[in-house]
C-alpha positions as a Python dict, from the first residue, in 0.01 Angstrom:
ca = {
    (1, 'X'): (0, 0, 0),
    (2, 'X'): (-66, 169, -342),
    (3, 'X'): (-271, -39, -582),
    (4, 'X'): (-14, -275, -737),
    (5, 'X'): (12, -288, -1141),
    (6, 'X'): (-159, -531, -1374),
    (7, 'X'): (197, -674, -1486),
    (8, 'X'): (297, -777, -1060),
    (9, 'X'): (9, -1023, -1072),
    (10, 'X'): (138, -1190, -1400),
    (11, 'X'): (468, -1214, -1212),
    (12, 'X'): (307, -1324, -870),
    (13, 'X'): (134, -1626, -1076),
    (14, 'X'): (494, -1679, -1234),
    (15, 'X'): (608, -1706, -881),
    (16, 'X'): (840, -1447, -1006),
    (17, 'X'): (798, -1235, -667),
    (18, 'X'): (983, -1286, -358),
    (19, 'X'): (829, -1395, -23),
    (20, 'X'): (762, -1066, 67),
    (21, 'X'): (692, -882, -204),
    (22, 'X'): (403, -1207, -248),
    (23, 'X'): (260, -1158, 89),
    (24, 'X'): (188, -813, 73),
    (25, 'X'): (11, -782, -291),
    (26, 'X'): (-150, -1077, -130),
    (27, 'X'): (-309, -912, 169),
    (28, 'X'): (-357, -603, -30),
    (29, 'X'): (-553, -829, -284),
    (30, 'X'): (-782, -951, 25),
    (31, 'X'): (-874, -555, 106),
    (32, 'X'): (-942, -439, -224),
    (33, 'X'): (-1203, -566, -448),
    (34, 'X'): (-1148, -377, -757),
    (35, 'X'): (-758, -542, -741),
    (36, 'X'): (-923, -857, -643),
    (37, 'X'): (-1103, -801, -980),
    (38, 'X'): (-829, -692, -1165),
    (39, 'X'): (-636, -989, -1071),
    (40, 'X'): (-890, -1240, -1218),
    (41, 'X'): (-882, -1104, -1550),
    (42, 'X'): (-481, -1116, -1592),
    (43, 'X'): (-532, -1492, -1507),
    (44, 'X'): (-774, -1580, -1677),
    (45, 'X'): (-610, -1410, -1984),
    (46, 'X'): (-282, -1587, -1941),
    (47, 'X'): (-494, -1932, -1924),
    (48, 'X'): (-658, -1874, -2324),
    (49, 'X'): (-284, -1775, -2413),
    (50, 'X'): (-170, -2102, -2285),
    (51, 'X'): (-467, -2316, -2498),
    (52, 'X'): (-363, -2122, -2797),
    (53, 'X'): (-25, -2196, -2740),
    (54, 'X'): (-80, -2571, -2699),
    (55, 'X'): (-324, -2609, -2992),
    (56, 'X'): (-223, -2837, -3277),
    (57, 'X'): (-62, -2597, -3573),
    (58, 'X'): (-251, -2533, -3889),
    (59, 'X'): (-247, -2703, -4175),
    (60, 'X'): (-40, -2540, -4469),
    (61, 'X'): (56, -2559, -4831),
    (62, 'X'): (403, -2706, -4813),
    (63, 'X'): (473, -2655, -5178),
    (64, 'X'): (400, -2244, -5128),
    (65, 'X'): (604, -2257, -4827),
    (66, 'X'): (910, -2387, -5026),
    (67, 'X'): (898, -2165, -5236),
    (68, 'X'): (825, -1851, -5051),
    (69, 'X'): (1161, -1969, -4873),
    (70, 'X'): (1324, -1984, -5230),
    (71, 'X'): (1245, -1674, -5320),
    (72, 'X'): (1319, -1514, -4962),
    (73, 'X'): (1702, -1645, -5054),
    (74, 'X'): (1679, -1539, -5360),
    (75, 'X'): (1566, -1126, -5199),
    (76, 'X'): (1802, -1165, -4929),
    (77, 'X'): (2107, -1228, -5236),
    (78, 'X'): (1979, -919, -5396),
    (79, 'X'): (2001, -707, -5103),
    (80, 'X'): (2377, -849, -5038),
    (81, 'X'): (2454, -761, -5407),
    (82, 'X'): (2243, -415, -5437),
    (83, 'X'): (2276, -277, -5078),
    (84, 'X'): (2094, 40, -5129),
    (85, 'X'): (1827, -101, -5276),
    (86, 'X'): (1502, -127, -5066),
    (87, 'X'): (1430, -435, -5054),
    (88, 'X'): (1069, -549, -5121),
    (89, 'X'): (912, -623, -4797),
    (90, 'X'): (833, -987, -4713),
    (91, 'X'): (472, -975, -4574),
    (92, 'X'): (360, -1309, -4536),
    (93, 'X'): (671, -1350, -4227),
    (94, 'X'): (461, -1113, -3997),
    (95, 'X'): (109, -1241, -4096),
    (96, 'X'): (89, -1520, -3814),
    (97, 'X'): (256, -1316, -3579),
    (98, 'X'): (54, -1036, -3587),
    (99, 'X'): (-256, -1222, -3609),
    (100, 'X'): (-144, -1399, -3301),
    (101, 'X'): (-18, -1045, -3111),
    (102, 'X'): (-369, -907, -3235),
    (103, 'X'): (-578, -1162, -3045),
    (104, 'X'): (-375, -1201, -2711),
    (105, 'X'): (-419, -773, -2730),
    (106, 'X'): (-817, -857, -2762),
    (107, 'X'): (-830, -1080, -2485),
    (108, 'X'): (-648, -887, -2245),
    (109, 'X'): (-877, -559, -2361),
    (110, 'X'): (-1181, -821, -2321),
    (111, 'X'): (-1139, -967, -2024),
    (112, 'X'): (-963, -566, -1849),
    (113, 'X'): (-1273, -352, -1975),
    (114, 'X'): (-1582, -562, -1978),
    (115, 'X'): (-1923, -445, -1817),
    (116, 'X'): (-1817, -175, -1684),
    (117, 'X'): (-1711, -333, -1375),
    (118, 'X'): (-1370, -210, -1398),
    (119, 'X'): (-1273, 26, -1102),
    (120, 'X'): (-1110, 376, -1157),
    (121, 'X'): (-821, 324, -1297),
    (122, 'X'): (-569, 205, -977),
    (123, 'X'): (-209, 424, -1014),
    (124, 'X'): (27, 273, -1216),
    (125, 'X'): (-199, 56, -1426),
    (126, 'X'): (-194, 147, -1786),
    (127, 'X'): (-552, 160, -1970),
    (128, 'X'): (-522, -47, -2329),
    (129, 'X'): (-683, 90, -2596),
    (130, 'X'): (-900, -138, -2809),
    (131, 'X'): (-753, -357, -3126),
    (132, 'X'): (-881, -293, -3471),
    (133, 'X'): (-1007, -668, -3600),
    (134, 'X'): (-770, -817, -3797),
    (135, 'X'): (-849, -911, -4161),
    (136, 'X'): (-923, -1255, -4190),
    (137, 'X'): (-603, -1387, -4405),
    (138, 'X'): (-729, -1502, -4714),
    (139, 'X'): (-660, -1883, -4799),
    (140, 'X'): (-343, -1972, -5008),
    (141, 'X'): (-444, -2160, -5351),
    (142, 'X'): (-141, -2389, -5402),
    (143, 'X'): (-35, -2343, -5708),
    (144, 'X'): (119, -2636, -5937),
    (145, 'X'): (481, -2622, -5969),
    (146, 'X'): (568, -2593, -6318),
    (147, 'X'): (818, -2878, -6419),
    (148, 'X'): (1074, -2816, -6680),
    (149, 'X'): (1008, -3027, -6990),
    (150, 'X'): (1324, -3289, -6992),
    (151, 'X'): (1541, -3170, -7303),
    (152, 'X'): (1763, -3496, -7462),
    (153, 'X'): (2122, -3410, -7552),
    (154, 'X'): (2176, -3275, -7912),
    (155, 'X'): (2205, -3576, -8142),
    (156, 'X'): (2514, -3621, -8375),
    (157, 'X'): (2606, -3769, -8710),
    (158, 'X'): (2822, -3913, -8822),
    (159, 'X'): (3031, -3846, -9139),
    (160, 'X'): (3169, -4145, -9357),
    (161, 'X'): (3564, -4070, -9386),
    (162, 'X'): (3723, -4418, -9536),
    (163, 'X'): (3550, -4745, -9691),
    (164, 'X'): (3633, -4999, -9924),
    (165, 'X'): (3469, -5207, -10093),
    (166, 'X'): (3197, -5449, -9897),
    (167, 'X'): (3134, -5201, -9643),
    (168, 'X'): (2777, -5170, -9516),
    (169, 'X'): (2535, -4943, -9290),
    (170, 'X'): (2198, -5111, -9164),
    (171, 'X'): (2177, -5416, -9448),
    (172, 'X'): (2258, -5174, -9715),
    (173, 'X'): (2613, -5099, -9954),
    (174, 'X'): (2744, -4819, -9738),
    (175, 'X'): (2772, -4479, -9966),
    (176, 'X'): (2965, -4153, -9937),
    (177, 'X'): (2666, -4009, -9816),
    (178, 'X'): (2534, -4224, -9583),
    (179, 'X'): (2434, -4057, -9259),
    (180, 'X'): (2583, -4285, -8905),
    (181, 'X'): (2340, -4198, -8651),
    (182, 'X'): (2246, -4423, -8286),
    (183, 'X'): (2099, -4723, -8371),
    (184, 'X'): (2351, -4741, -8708),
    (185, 'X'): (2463, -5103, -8779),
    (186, 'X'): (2822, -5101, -8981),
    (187, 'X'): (3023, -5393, -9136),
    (188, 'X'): (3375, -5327, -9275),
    (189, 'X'): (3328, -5613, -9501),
    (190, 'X'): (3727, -5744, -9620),
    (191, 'X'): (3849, -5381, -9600),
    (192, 'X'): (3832, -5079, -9361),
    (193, 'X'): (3582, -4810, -9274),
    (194, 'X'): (3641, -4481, -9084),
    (195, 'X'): (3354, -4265, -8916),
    (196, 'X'): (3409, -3896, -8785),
    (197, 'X'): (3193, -3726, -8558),
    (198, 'X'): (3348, -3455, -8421),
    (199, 'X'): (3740, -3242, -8432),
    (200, 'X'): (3969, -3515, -8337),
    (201, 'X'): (3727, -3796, -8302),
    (202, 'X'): (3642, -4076, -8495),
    (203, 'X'): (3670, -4510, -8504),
    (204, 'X'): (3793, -4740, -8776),
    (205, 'X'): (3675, -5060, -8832),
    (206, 'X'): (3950, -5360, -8938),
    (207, 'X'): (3852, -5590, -9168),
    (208, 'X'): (3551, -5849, -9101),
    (209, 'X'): (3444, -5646, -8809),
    (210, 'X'): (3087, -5514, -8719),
    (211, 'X'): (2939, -5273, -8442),
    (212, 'X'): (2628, -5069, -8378),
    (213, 'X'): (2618, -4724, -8271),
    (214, 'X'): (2415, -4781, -7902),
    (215, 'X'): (2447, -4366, -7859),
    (216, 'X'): (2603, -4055, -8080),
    (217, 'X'): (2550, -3740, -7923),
    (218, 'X'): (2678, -3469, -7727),
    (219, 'X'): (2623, -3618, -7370),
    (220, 'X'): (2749, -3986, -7490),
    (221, 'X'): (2874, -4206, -7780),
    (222, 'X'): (2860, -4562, -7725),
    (223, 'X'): (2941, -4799, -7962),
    (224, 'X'): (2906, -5261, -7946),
    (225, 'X'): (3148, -5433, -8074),
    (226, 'X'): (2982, -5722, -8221),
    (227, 'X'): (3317, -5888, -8368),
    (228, 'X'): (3635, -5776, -8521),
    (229, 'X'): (3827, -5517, -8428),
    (230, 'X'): (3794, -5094, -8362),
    (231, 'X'): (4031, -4819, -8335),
    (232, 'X'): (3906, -4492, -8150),
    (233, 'X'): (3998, -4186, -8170),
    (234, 'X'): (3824, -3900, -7913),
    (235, 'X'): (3933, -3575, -7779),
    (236, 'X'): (3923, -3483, -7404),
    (237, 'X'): (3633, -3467, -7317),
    (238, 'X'): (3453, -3263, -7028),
    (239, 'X'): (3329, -3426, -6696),
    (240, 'X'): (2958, -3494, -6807),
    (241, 'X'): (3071, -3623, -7120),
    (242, 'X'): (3132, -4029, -7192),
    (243, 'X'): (3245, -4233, -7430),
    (244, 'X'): (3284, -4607, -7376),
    (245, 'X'): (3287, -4899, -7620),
    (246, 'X'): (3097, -5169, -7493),
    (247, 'X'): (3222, -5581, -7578),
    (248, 'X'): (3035, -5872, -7411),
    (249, 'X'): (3012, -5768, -7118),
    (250, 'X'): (3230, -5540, -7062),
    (251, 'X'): (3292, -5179, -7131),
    (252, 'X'): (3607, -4992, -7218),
    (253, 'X'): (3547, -4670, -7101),
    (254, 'X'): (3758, -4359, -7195),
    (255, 'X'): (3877, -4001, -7101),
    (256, 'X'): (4072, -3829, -7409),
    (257, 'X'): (4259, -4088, -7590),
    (258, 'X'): (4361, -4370, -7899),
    (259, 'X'): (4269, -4709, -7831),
    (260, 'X'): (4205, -5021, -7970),
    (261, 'X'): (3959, -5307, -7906),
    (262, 'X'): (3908, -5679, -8050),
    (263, 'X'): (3689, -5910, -7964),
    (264, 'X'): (3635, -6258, -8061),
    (265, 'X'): (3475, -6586, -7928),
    (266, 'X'): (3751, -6654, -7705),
    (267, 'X'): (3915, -6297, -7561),
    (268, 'X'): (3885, -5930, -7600),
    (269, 'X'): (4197, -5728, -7645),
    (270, 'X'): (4237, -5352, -7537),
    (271, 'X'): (4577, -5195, -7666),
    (272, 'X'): (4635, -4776, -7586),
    (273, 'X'): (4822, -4551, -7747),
    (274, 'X'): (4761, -4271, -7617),
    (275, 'X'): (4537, -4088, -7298),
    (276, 'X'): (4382, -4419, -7000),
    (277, 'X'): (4126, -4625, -7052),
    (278, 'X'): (3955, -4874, -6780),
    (279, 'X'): (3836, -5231, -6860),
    (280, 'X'): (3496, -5242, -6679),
    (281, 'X'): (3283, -5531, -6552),
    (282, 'X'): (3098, -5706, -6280),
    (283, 'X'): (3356, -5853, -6197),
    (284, 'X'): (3602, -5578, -6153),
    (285, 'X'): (3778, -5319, -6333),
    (286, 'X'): (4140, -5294, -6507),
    (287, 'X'): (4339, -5006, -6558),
    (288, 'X'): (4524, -4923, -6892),
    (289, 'X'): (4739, -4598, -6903),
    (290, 'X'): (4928, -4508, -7246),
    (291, 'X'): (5145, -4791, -7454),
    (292, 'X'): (4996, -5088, -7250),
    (293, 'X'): (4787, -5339, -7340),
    (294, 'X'): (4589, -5652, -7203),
    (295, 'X'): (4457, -5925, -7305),
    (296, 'X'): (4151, -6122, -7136),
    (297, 'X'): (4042, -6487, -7228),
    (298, 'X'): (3635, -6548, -7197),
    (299, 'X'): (3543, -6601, -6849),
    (300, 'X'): (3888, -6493, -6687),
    (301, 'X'): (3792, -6258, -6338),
    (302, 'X'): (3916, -5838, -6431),
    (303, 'X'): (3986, -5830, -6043),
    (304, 'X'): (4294, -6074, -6111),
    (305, 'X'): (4396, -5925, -6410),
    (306, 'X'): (4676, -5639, -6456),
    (307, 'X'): (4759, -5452, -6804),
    (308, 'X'): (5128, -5506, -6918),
    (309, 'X'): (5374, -5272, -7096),
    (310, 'X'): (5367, -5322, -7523),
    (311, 'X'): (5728, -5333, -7707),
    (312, 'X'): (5835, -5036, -7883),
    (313, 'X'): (5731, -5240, -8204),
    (314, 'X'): (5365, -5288, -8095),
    (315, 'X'): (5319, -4955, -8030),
    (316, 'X'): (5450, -4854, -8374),
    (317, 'X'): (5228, -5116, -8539),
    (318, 'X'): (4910, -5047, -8310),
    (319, 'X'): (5045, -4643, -8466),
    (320, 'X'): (4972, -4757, -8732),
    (321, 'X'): (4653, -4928, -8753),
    (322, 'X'): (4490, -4664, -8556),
    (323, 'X'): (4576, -4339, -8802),
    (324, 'X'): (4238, -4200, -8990),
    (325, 'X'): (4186, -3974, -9176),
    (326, 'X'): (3996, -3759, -8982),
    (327, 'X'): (3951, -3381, -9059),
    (328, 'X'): (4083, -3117, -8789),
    (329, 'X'): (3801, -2818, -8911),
    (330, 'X'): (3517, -3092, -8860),
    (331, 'X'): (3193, -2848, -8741),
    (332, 'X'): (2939, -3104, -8815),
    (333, 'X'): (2822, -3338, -9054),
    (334, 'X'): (2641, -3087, -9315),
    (335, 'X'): (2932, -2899, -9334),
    (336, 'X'): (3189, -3144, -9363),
    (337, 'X'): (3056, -3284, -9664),
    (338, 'X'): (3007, -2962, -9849),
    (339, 'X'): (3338, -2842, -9756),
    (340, 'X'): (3534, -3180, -9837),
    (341, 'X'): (3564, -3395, -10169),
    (342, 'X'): (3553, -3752, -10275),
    (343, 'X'): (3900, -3960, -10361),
    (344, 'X'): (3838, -4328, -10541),
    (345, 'X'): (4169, -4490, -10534),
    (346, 'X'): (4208, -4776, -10770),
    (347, 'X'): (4455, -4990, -10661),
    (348, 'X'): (4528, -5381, -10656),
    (349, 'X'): (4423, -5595, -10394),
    (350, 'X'): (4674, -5574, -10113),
    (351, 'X'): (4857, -5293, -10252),
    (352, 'X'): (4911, -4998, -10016),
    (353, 'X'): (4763, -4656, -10053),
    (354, 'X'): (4829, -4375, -9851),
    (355, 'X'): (4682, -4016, -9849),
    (356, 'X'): (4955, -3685, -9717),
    (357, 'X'): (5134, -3963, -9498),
    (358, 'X'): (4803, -4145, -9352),
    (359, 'X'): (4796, -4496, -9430),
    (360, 'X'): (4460, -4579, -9563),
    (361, 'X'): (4458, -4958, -9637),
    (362, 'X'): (4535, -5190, -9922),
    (363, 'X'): (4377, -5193, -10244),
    (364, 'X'): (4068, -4995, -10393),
    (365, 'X'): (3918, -4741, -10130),
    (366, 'X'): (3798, -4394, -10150),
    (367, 'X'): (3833, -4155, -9913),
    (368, 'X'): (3679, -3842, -9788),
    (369, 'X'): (3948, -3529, -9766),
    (370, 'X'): (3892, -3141, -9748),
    (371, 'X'): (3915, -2949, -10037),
    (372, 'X'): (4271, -2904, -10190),
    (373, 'X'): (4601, -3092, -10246),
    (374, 'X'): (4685, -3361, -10153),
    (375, 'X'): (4972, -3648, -10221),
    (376, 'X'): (4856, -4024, -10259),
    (377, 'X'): (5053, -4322, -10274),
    (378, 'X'): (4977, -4638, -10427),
    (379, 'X'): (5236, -4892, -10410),
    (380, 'X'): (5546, -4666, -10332),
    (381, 'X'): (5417, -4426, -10617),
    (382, 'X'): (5310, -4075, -10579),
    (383, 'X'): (5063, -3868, -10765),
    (384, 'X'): (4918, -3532, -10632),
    (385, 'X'): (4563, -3422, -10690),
    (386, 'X'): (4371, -3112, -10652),
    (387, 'X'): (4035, -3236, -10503),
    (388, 'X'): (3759, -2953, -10498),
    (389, 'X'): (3441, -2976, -10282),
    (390, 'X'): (3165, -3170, -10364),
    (391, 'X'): (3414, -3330, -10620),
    (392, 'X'): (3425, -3732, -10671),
    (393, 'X'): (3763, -3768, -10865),
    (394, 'X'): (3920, -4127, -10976),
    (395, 'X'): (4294, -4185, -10894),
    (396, 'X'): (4477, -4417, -11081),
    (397, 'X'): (4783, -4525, -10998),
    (398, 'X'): (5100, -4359, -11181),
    (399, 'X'): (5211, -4454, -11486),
    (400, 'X'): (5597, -4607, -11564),
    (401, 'X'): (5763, -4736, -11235),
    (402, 'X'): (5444, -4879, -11073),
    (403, 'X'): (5483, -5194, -11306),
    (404, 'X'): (5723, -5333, -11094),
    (405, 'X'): (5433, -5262, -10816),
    (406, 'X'): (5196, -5423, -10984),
    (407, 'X'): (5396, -5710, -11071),
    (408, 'X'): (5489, -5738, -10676),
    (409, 'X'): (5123, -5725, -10610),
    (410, 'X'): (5033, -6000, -10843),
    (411, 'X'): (5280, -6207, -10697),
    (412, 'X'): (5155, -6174, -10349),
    (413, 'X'): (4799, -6250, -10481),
    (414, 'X'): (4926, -6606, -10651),
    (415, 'X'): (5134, -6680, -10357),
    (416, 'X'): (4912, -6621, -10060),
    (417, 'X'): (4823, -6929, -9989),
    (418, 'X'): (5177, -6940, -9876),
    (419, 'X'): (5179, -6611, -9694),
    (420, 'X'): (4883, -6660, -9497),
    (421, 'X'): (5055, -7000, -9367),
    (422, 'X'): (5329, -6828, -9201),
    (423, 'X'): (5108, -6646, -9008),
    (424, 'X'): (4850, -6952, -8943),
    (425, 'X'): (5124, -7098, -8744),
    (426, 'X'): (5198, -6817, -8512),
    (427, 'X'): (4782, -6802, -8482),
    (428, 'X'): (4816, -7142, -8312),
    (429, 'X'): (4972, -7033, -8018),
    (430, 'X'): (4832, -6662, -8057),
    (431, 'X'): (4492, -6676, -8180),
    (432, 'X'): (4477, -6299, -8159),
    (433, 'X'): (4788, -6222, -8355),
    (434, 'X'): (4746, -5917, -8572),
    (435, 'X'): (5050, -5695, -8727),
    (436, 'X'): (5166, -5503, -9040),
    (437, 'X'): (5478, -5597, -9236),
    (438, 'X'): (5615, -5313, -9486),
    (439, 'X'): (5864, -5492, -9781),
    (440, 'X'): (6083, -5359, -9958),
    (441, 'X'): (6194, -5592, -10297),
    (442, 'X'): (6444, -5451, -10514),
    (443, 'X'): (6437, -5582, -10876),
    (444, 'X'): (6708, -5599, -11117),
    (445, 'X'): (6618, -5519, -11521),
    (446, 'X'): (6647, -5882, -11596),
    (447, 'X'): (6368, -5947, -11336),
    (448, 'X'): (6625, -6145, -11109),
    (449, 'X'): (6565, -6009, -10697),
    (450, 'X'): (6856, -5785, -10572),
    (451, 'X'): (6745, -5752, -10220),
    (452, 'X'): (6417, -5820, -10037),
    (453, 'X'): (6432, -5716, -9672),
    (454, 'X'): (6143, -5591, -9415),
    (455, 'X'): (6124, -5235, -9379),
    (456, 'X'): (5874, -5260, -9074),
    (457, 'X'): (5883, -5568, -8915),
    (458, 'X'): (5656, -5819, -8701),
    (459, 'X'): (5700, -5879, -8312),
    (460, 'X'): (5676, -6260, -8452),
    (461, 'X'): (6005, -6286, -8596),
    (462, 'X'): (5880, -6664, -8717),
    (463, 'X'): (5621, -6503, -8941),
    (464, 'X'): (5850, -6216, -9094),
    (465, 'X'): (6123, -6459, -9167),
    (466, 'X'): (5897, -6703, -9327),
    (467, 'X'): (5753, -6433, -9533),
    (468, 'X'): (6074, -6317, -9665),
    (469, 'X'): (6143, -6658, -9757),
    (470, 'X'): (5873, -6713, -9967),
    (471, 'X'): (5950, -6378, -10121),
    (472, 'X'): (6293, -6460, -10263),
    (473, 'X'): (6213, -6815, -10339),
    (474, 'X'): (5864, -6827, -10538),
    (475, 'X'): (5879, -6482, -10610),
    (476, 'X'): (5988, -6397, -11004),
    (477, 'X'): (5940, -6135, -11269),
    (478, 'X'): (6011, -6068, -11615),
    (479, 'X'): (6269, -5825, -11784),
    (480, 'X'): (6182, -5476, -11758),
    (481, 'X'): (6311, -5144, -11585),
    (482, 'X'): (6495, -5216, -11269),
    (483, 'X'): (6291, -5082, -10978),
    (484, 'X'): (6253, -5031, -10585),
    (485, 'X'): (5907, -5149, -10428),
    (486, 'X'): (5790, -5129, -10107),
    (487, 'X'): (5441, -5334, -10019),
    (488, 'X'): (5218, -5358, -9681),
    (489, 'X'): (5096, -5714, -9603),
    (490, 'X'): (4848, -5672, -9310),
    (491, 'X'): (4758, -6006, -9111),
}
């Protein structure tokens, strides 16, 4: 038998061999010393493979293997996008490898062609040439991983756009210039008081309300209700983006939309014009799509509530006490002021002003605009003014027909005792009633009333009824010019 090769007694220790091939390397084995010799090497190579194999791994910097695998992905996405590119080559795959292939290749060469004791090469055995050492790997350092510094969300201000008198920002009278910034505590005081922050967004305080800004900026805008009542105004806004008003303890939260939210000691209202809003809690969560509203008394459970369906008539009147006057070219605050001007409207208490169609409140106000024209209206009367930036200009209410005004407005002042009783009685079995009721009193020349009717009503028929009553019955003027009035009583 010819002397077998080094790789058949691998393969006979494998028990890879059949029966017979095992039986004659076997007896061939027992006859031939240098085999015999040859044999002992391959198996006692194959045992120090077998130790190396079953030895523990080493330890290694996790932190440089993540992100040698990062940036592995990141070569194998530039070879998909630059295909005849040559890629870099990644080294540090091979390393253990080879290191490993390197030192089996030693120990076989060690263990074949020590001492000289090997025989003359047998036929068919291949002679392996010795290994160059390997270079001893030098350590990996880890390296720290560098942390990107946390950036907060661009901050916003705010932009005064409406106030009358009384209004306040953080203790202080409230002033065309005052900057509204988180942390900003507003009061209406006995009028109203518009903020913008951005195109197409903006709230309005009613009357006797208060909130603080919890968050203005680009990632959020929260504002608390402390009492009162707030209109909102916001654009759609993207996915990362929220905006929630936040009253006891719960929050209205909102996508795109115009809303409105009260709060007192005993319920909070949420009304919506326009866009969804959800009614948030502990305790649950109500739903409120466009021209619904609901109403929840302190302590009631959201779960077992469900928003209801508003009157054509609310949702004019909640129309109405919603609209600001909120610039559509609004980049930010600096620039809205420079590019807008200052209107101070000097009207009676409780008569109406409006600005290009926007109702603003009743009595004196001034409001923010953008440079230009524009059309007021005090008391039915209209006057046009050219307002330039950075200009504060004084409106005063039109000369001739608004006497008639006037005297309706003077009236309403020494009778509104009276007024505010017709609505005190609807209060006791609404205590949240709010509305708007628009008059219109036609006066003769000899001061006598033609006609006085309700141009807009109230939902509360009671209260509109009694109002017109006390209109044509303690209402009276002296001779003058015969004239058409039409007056806003807010309750």
């Amino acid at each position: 038998m010819r002397h077998p090769e080094a790789r058949r007694f691998a393969d006979l220790a494998e028990g890879r061999l059949s029966v017979g091939e095992r039986l004659a390397i076997e007896e061939h084995v027992a006859a031939c010393p240098p085999c015999a010799a040859a044999r002992a090497r391959v198996l006692l190579a194959r045992g120090t493979l077998g130790e190396l194999a079953a030895a523990p791994p080493p330890s290694l910097p996790w932190e440089q293997i993540g992100a040698r695998a990062y940036w592995e992905v990141q070569s194998d996405a530039r070879r998909q996008r630059d295909p005849g590119k040559e890629p870099r080559r990644a080294w540090s795959r091979f390393v253990f490898p080879v290191a490993l292939g390197g030192l089996a290749a030693a120990a076989i060469a060690l263990f074949a062609l020590r001492d000289g004791d090997e025989p003359s090469a047998p036929q068919g055995v291949v002679a392996v040439a010795p290994v160059a050492p390997v270079a001893p790997v030098a350590p990996v350092v880890p390296v720290a991983p560098v942390i990107a510094p946390v950036v907060a969300p661009a901050a916003l201000e705010g932009v005064v756009v409406l106030a009358q008198s009384g209004a306040k920002v953080d203790g202080a009278a409230l002033e065309p210039e005052s900057a509204i910034v988180a942390g900003s505590r507003l009061a209406s005081g006995g009028g109203r008081l518009a903020v913008q922050f951005g195109v197409g967004c903006g709230f309005l305080l009613e009357p006797e309300s208060e909130l603080i800004v919890v968050a203005l900026d680009v990632a959020a805008v929260e504002l608390r209700l402390v009492r009162g009542a707030v209109g909102v105004e916001v654009t759609r806004r993207h996915d990362a983006q929220r905006f929630a008003v936040l009253a006891g303890e719960r929050r209205v939260e909102v996508r795109g939309t115009l809303f409105q939210v009260a709060l007192d000691d005993t319920r909070l209202a949420v009304a919506v014009s326009h866009g969804r809003v959800a009614v948030v809690g502990e305790d649950g969560a109500v739903e409120l799509p466009a021209g619904n509203r609901v109403e929840i008394a302190s302590g009631a459970r959201l779960a077992k509530l469900l928003a209801r369906p508003m009157g054509e008539r609310d949702e004019q009147l909640l129309g109405d006490a919603l609209a600001m006057p909120l610039s559509g070219a609004f980049a930010d605050a600096a620039t809205a002021r420079a590019a807008s001007g200052i209107a101070q409207v000097d009207a009676a208490p409780r008569v109406d002003v409006t600005m290009d169609g926007v109702r603003l409140g009743a009595g004196a106000l001034w409001v923010r605009a953008a440079a230009g024209r524009h059309v007021v209206e005090v008391g039915g009367q209209r006057r046009r003014i050219e307002l330039g930036a950075g200009e504060t200009q004084a409106v005063q209410p039109a000369r001739g027909g608004s006497e008639r005004a006037r005297q309706v407005a003077a009236e309403l002042v020494r009778h509104r005792g009276l007024v505010e009783a017709c609505a005190a009685k609807r209060r006791q079995l609404e205590p949240g009633f709010v509305g708007e009721l628009v008059l219109e009193v036609v006066i003769e020349a000899d001061g006598a009333i033609r006609s006085a009717y309700a141009v807009r009503g109230l939902p509360a028929r009671e209260v509109e009824t009694c109002v017109l009553d006390v209109v044509r019955d303690r209402f009276a003027f002296a001779p003058g010019e015969a004239g058409t009035v039409q007056h806003a009583i807010r309750f």
